[in-house]
C-alpha positions as a printed NumPy array, in Angstrom:
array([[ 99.295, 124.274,  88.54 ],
       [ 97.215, 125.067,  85.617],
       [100.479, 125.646,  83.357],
       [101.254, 122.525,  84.123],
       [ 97.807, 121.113,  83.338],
       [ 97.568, 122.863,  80.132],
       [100.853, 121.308,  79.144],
       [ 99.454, 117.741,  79.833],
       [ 96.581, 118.571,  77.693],
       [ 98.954, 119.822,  74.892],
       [100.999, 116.961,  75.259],
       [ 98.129, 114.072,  75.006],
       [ 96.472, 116.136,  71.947],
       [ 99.684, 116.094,  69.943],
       [ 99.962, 112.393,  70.215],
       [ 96.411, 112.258,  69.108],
       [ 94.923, 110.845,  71.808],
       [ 91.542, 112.473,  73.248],
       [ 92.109, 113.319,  76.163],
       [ 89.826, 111.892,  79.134],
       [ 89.663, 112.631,  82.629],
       [ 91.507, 108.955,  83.102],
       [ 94.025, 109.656,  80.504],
       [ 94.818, 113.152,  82.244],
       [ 95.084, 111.727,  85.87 ],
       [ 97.485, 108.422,  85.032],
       [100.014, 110.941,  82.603],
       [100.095, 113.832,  85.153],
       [100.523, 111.082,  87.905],
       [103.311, 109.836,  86.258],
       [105.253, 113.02 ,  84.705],
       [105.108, 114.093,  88.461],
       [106.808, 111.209,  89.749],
       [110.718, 109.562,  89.216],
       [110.017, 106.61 ,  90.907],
       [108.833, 104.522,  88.23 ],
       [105.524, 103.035,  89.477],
       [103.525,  99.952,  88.369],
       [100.044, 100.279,  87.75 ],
       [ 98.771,  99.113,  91.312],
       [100.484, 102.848,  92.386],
       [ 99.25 , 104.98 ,  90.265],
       [ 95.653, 103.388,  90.551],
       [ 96.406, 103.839,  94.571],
       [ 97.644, 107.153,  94.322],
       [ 94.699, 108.379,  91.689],
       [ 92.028, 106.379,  94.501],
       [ 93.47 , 107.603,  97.572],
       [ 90.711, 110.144,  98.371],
       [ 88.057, 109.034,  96.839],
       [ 87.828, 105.81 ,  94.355],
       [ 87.774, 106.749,  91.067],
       [ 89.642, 104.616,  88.263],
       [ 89.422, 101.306,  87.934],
       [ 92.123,  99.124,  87.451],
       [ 90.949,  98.072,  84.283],
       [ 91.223, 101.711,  83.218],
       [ 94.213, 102.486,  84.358],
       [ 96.222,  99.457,  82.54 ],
       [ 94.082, 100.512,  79.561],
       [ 95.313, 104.304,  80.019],
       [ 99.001, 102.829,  80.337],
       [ 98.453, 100.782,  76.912],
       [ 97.272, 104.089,  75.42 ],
       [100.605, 106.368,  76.407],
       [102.748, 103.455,  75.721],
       [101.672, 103.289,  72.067],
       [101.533, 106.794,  71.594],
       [105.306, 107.384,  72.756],
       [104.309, 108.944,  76.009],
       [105.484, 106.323,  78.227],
       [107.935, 103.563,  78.412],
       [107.601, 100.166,  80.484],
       [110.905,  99.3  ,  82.281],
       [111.409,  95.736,  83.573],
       [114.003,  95.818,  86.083],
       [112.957,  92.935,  88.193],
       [111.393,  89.808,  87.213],
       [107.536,  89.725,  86.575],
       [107.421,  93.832,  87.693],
       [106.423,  95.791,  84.926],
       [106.836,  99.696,  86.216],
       [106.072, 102.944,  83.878],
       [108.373, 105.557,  83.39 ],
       [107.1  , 109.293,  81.792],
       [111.003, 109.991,  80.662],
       [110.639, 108.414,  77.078],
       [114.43 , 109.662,  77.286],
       [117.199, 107.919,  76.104],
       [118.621, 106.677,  79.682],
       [119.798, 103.759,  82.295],
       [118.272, 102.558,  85.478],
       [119.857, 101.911,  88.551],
       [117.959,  99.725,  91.185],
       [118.993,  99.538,  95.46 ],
       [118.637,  95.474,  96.345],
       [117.973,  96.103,  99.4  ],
       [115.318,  99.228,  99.533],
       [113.869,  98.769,  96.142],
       [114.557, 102.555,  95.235],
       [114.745, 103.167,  91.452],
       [117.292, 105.79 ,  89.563],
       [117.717, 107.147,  86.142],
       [120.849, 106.841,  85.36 ],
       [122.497, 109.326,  82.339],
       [122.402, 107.942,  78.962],
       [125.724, 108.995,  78.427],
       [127.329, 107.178,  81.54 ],
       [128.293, 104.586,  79.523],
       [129.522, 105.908,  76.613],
       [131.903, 103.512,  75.543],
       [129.58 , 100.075,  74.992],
       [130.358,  98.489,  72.039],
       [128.753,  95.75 ,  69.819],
       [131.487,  94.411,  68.125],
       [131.242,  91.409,  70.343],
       [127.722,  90.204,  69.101],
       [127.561,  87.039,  66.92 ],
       [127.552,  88.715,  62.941],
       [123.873,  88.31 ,  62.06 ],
       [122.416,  90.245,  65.008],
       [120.773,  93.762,  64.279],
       [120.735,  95.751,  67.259],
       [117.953,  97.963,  67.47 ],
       [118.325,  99.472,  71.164],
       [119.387,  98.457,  74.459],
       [119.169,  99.906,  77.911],
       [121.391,  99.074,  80.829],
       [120.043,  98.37 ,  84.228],
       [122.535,  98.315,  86.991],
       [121.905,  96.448,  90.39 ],
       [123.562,  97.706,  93.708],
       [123.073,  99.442,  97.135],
       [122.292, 103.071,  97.086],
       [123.763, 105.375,  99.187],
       [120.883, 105.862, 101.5  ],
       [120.981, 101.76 , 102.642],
       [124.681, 101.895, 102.637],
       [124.481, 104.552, 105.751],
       [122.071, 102.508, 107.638]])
């Protein structure tokens, strides 16, 4: 436990970012998790025992990794915006009918090509997000 703690610590300090007892919770919070919460879950999971962040402070805290590289926001579903520690190259998947989120290999889709985009276009980056059932919903 303290490894890990020490890491976070390392981690925030080489972004330069001081780090806070806010700053500490919301990142380990997050690099502890897959499931790519918004900010209403991690400010319910850091409150659940005792209130401590506000929500204020933990959108604030979000801002703060985001800008320093530490975090990414993924949209996958209209007016959702969820935060996901794996700053990784990498796809989501996303269950329609349980809601359940999954990384999904960057190299899984290995062949995409731009060749297809209108000349004048500069592609930067892209992400794919792909929309099914997962295997869990399919047995029920």
């Amino acid at each position: 436990m303290q490894k890990q703690a020490d890491r976070v610590v390392q981690i925030l300090k080489s972004k330069g970012l001081r780090v806070t007892p806010q700053r500490f919770a919301v990142y380990a919070n997050l690099l502890s998790r897959q499931d790519h919460p918004t900010a209403e879950a991690i400010l319910h999971d850091l409150n659940q025992d005792a209130p401590t962040s506000s929500q204020a402070t933990v959108y604030l805290t979000l801002q703060a990794l985001r800008d320093a590289g530490l975090v990414r926001e993924v949209l996958l579903e209209q007016g959702v915006c969820r935060y996901d520690a794996n700053v990784q190259p990498h796809h989501h998947f996303r269950c329609k009918c349980c809601g359940k989120i999954e990384d999904i290999a960057w190299n899984a889709f290995e062949g995409i090509g731009f060749e297809q985009i209108r000349s004048g276009l500069k592609v930067d980056n892209y992400e794919v997000t792909v929309s099914g059932v997962c295997d869990r919903c399919q047995q029920n």
